[in-house]
N, C-alpha and C positions, 0 to 999 in steps of 0.2 A: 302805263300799267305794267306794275311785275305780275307772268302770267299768273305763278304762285299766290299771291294775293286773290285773284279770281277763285283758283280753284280751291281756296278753303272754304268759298260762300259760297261758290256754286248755280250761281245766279248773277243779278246785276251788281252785288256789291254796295247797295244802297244804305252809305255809311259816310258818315258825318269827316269832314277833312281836318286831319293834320294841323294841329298848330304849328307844328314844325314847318308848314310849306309858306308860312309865311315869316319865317324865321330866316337870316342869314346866316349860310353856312362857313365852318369855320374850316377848309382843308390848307392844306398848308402850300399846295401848288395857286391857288387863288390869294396867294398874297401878290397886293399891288406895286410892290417893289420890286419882283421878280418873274412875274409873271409873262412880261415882254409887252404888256397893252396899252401903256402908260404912256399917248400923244401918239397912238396907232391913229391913223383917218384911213378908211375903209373908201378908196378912187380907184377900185377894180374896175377895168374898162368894161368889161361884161358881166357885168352885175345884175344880175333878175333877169338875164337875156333869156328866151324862150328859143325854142327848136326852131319856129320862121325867125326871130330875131336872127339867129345864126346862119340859116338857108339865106334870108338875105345876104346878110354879108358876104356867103360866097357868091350868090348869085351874080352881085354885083362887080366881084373882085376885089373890092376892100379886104377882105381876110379869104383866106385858104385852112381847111382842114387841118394843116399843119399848124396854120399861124395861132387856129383857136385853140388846138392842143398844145401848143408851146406854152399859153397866158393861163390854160389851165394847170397846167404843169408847175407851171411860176407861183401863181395861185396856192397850190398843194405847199406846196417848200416855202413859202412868206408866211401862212397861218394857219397852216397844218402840222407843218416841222419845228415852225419857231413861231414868234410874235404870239399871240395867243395859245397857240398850242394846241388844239382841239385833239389832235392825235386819233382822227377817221379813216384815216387809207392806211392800213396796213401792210401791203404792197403795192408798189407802181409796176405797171407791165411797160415792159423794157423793149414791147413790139410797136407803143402804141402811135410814136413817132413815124414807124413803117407803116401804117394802118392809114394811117390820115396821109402822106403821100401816093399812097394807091389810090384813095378814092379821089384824091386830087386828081391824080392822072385820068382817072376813069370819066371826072367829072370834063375835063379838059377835052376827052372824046367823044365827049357829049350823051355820055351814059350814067344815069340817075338813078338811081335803085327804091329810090322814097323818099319820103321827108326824113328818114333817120342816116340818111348819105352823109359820112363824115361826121357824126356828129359825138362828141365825148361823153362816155356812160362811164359810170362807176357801180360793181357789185360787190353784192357779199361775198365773205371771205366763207362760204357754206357749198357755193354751186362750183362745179369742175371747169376749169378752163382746160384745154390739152397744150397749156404752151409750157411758157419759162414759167409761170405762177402759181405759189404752192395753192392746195381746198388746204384748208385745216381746221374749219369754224372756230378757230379763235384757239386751239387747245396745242401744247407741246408736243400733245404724245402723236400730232399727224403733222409734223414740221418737218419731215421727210416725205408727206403725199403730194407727189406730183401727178393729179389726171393723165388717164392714158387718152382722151376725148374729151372735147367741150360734152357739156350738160346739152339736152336735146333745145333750150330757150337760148344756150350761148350761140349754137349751131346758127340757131333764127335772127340771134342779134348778126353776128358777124354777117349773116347771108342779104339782112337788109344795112348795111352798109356802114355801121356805128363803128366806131375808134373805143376801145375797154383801154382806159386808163389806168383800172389798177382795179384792185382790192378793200372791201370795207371791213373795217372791224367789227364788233358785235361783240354781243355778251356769251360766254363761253357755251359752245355747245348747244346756241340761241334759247340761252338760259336753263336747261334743263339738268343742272350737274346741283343745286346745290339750294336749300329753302331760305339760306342765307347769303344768296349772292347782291352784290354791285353789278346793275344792269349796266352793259357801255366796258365791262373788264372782261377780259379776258386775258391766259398766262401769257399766250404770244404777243396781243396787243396794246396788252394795259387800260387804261382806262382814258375814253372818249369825253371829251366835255361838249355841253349844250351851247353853241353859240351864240344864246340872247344872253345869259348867264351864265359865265365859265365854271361854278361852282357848284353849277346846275346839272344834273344828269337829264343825259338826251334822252333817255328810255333805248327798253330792249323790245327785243333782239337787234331789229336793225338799226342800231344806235348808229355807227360809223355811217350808213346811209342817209339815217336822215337828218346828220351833224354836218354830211356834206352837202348834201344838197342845200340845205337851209344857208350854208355860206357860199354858196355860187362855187364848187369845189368841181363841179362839173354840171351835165345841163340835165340831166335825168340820171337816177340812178335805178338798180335792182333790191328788192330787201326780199325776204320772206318770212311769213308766219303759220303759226301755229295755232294761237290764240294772242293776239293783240301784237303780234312784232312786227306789222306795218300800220296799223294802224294808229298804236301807241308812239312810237317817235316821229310818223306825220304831226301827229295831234299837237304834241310839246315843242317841235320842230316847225311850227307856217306851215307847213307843206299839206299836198292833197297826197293820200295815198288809198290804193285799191286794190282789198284785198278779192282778188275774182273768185269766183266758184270753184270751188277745188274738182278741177279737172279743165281748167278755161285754158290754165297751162299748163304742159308738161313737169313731172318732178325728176324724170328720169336725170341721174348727173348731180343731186343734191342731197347733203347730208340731211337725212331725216329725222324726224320723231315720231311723227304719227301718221299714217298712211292714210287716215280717215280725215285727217284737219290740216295737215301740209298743203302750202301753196306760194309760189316768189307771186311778186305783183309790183307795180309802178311807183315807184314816189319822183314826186315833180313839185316844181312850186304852181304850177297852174293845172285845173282838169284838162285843158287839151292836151299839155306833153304827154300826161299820165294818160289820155285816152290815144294820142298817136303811139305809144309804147304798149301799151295792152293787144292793140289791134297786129302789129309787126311780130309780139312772140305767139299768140294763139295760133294752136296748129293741133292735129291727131298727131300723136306717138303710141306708136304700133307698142312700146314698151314700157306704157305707161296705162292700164285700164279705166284709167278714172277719165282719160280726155276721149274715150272711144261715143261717151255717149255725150260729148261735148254738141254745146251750138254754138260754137264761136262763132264772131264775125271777123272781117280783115280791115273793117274802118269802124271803129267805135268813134271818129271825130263828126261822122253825119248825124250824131245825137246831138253835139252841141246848140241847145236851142238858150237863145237867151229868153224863149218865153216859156221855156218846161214849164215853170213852175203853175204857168196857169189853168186855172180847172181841178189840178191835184187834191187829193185826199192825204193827208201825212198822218202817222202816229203819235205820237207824243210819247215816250216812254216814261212812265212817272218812276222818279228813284227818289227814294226818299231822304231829306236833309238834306240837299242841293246847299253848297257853300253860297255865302254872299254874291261873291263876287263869281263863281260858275252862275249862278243865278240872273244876276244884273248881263252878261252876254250873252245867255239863253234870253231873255226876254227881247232884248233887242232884235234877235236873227229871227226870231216868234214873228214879229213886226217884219223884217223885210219879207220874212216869205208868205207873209200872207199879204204886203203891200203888195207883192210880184202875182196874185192870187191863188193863192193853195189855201186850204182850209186845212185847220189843223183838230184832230182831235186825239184828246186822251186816253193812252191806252195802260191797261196792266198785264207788264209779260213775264213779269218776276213770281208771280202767284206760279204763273205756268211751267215754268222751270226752276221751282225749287224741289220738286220731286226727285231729278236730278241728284241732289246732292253732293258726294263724290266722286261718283260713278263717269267723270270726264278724265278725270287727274291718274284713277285704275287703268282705263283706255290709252293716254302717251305712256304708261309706266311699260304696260306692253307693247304697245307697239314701239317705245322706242328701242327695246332692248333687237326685238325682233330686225327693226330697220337699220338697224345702227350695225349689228349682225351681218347684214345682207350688205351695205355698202363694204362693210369693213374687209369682206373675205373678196372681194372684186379691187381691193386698192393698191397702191402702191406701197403705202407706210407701211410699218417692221409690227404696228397692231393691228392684229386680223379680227379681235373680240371686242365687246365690251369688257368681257373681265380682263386682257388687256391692260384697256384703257384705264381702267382703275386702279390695275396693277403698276401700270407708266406712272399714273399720279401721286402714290403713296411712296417709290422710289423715289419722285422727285418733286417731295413735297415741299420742299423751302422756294422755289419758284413755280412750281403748280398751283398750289393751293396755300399758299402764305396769309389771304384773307378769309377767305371760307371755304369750304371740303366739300365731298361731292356726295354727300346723305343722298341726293334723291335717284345719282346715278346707282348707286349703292343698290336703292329699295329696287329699283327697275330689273336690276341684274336677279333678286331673288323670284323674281314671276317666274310662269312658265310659258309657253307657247300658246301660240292664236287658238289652240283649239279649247283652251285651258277656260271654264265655265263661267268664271269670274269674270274673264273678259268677255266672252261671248254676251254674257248679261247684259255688261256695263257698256257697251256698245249699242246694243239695239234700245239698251234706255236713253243715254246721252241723244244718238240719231233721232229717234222716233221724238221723245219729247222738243226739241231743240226746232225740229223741222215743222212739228204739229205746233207749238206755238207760235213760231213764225207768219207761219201759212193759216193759222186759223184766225189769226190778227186783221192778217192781211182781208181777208177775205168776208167774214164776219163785220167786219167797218167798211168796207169796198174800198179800200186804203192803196194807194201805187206807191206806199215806202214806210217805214220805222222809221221815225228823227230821235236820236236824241244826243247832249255832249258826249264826245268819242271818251274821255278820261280827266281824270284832273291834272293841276299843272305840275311841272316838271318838281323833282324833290332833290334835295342835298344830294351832292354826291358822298356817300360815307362808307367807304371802306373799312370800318370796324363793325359796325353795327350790322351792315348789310342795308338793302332795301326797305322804305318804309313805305307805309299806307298809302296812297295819294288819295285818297278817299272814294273812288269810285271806278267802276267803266263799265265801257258797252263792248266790248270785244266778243265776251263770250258769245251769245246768241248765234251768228254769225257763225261764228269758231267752230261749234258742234255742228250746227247743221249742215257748215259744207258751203255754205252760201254768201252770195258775194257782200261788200262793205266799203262804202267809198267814208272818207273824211273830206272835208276841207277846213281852213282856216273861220275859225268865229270872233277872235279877235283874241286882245290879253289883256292879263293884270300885271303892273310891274313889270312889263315888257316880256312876262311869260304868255308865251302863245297857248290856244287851247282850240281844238275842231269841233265842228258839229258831224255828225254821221247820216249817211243816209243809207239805208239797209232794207235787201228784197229778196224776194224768193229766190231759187235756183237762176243759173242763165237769164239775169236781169241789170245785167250792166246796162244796156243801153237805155233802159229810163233810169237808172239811177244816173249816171252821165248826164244827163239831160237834167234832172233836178241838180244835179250839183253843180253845172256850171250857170244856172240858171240864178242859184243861189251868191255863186262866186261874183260874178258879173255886177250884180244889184250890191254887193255886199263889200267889198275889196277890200276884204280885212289881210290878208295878205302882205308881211313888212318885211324889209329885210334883220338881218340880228345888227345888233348895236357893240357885241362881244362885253358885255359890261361884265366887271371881274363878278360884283355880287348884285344882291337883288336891289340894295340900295345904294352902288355907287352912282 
């Protein structure tokens, strides 16, 4: 989903798909001559391995910390830098070598810190690391910010035991610079490709995350969203990703947009990595208000039930014009989950949130000016503003902005502050509708979740035109209220992936977890990518 697309509907988006998504695209780096994939065979020795996959290995001595960071690393440089090209890490950290011999050692004295001991993560290029590795969410004009601190979830990674490999791309400014952007580009990074199809866009914001993860680039990564930027390059990507309740974790340390819908969260190829990574970052930050009135837990993997699903009441979100083939994988997932026993019933949530209108898209306009503000006068880079930043791009616009310009950072910068009526309005309408549809769905059916496809499938990557339609998502709902969203894998068309979602009131990870691996388990739609140049090679 480009978020932009959501918020001109306002709602679900319930619109007929693209004939273009089922068209091959024509980018000139997907040519099969040149592209490097032409007799590539994909015999990564850790391919699809999981977090215990890995704990075994050291457990037993077969591998070391180090050794799986070496193969990831190798990994990175054979079809990140060259052979296919994906172009998702934007930076490798130059520590991570040192990282994964320390917990080797520690491991060797017989001190374990958790199942995330030694194990390779990769994050967006949005959250602060305090080392050798720039933040810059993707943009020129912060390619001088060096964090003076880890982000307060970097602090929790390192503290449970995890090796940070490096850096992921994303779409500039996690998409919020421009109404005609290429999700997956950004100036510093360029453009990220989809690993089931290279000429496929992985979706934003956290493209690079969930480009990497999907090719076994490391064993879990970090994304964050806003409105659909983990849950959308899950969805397009295999992957399961969760986005938690905005406050499950900490933002302190990450470039924002909207202090009311900002939140990082897990992408993995299985619910358990993603639910042993959600459990190790939740935590209170004293500098953070949103997690003060947190419930986290420190194990969300004691949800894993393979028989969640039984007894459950599910929603059904009706969207209307469901493509063919989104259609033909919704029905099928229909059948496992009600073979697994959930009863499913139909809901209408779009009625309830079109009132709505654009009273969400008002709400980042200011809050991002405001946030973006407030990081930028604490950082190290030589822009302290928004205006700035916009100033940095129109200087340096033949590599800034060469494909699309920054219109909406533009519009953002003419708001005025939080106290400003317009926002005030559009705030307590977005919340209040967003959370009261939700909640009264739920409640109203005696429902324990919202099912319905997270987005449609992945679209051309086209850097002339910008981003197209994909026909649909479910991100919004979620999005506004604050509230959590897991995806998993439903299966694909033409080897593009596509998730089901499952979505619940405030501080309800732990049954959602529970239906979605319940789903995963029964379902194993779950593949690895095949890097096919186009959709019909």
């Amino acid at each position: 989903m480009q978020r932009r697309n959501f918020l001109k509907t306002g709602s679900l988006a319930g619109l007929t798909l693209s004939t273009l998504v089922a068209a091959s695209c024509t980018q000139p780096f997907a040519d099969k001559k040149t592209d490097g994939t032409e007799g590539f065979t994909d015999d990564f020795e850790l391919n699809e391995a999981t977090i215990g996959d890995l704990q075994k290995k050291m457990e037993s001595g077969t591998h070391t910390s180090r050794a799986i960071t070496e193969l990831y690393l190798k990994r990175i440089e054979a079809i990140d830098k060259n052979g296919p090209k994906l172009n998702s890490v934007i930076e490798l950290n130059k520590s991570a070598l040192d990282m994964a011999d320390n917990m080797d050692k520690e491991r060797k004295a017989g001190k374990i810190r958790g199942p995330l001991h030694g194990i390779p993560v990769l994050i967006k290029d949005n959250i602060d690391t305090g080392d050798n590795m720039h933040t810059t969410a993707g943009s020129l004009a912060l390619s001088d910010n060096f964090a003076k601190q880890d982000a307060f979830i970097i602090h929790k990674l390192r503290k449970a035991g995890a090796v940070i490999l490096g850096k992921t791309n994303l779409s500039e400014w996690a998409n919020f610079r421009s109404t005609r952007s290429t999700s997956g580009w950004s100036s510093r990074g360029l453009q990220t490709k989809c690993p089931y199809v290279l000429d496929r866009n992985p979706s934003g914001s956290s493209a690079g995350s969930g480009s990497a993860t999907a090719a076994n680039l490391c064993a879990i990564a970090i994304g964050t969203e806003t409105d659909g930027s983990i849950v959308s390059p899950a969805s397009v990507n295999g992957l399961v990703g969760i986005k938690p309740t905005v406050g499950l974790w900490s933002r302190t340390g990450i470039i924002p947009i909207s202090k009311t819908q900002d939140t990082a969260g897990p992408m993995a190829r299985t619910v358990k990595d993603a639910a042993i990574l959600l459990g190790a970052l939740a935590d209170i930050d004293a500098a953070d208000d949103a997690t003060l009135k947190s419930k986290s837990e420190k194990d969300y993997a004691k949800y894993l039930d393979a028989n969640g699903l039984k007894g459950k009441r599910l929603g059904l979100v009706k969207i209307e014009k469901l493509p063919a083939a989104t259609d033909k994988l919704l029905k099928a997932a229909i059948e496992t989950l009600k073979k697994q026993g959930a009863e499913i019933v139909e809901v209408d949530l779009d009625t309830r949130l079109k009132p709505i209108d654009g009273a969400e898209f008002k709400v980042l306009l200011y809050e991002f000016k405001d946030g973006l503000n407030r990081y930028l006068s604490k950082a190290s880079a030589k822009v302290k503003t928004l205006t700035d930043v916009i100033a940095f791009n129109k200087q340096h616009e033949e590599k800034a902005m060469p494909f699309f310009k920054q219109e909406t950072a533009e519009y953002a910068q003419t708001k005025g502050d939080l106290n400003s009526k317009e926002y005030l309005d559009a705030v307590a309408k977005t919340t209040k509708l967003s959370r009261q549809g939700i909640d009264g769905l739920l409640k109203e059916n005696k429902l324990d979740a919202l099912i319905a496809p997270t987005n449609g499938f992945a679209v051309c990557i086209d850097l002339i035109n910008g981003d197209y339609d994909n026909g649909f998502s479910f991100s919004g709902p979620a999005a506004m209220a604050g509230y959590p969203h897991i995806t998993v894998p439903m299966g694909a068309w033409h080897d593009l992936p596509m998730g089901i979602s499952f979505v619940g009131t405030a501080w309800n990870e732990g049954n959602l977890i529970s239906l979605a691996y319940a789903y995963e388990q029964a379902s194993k739609k779950r593949v690895a990518p095949k890097f096919k140049t186009d959709l019909f090679a």
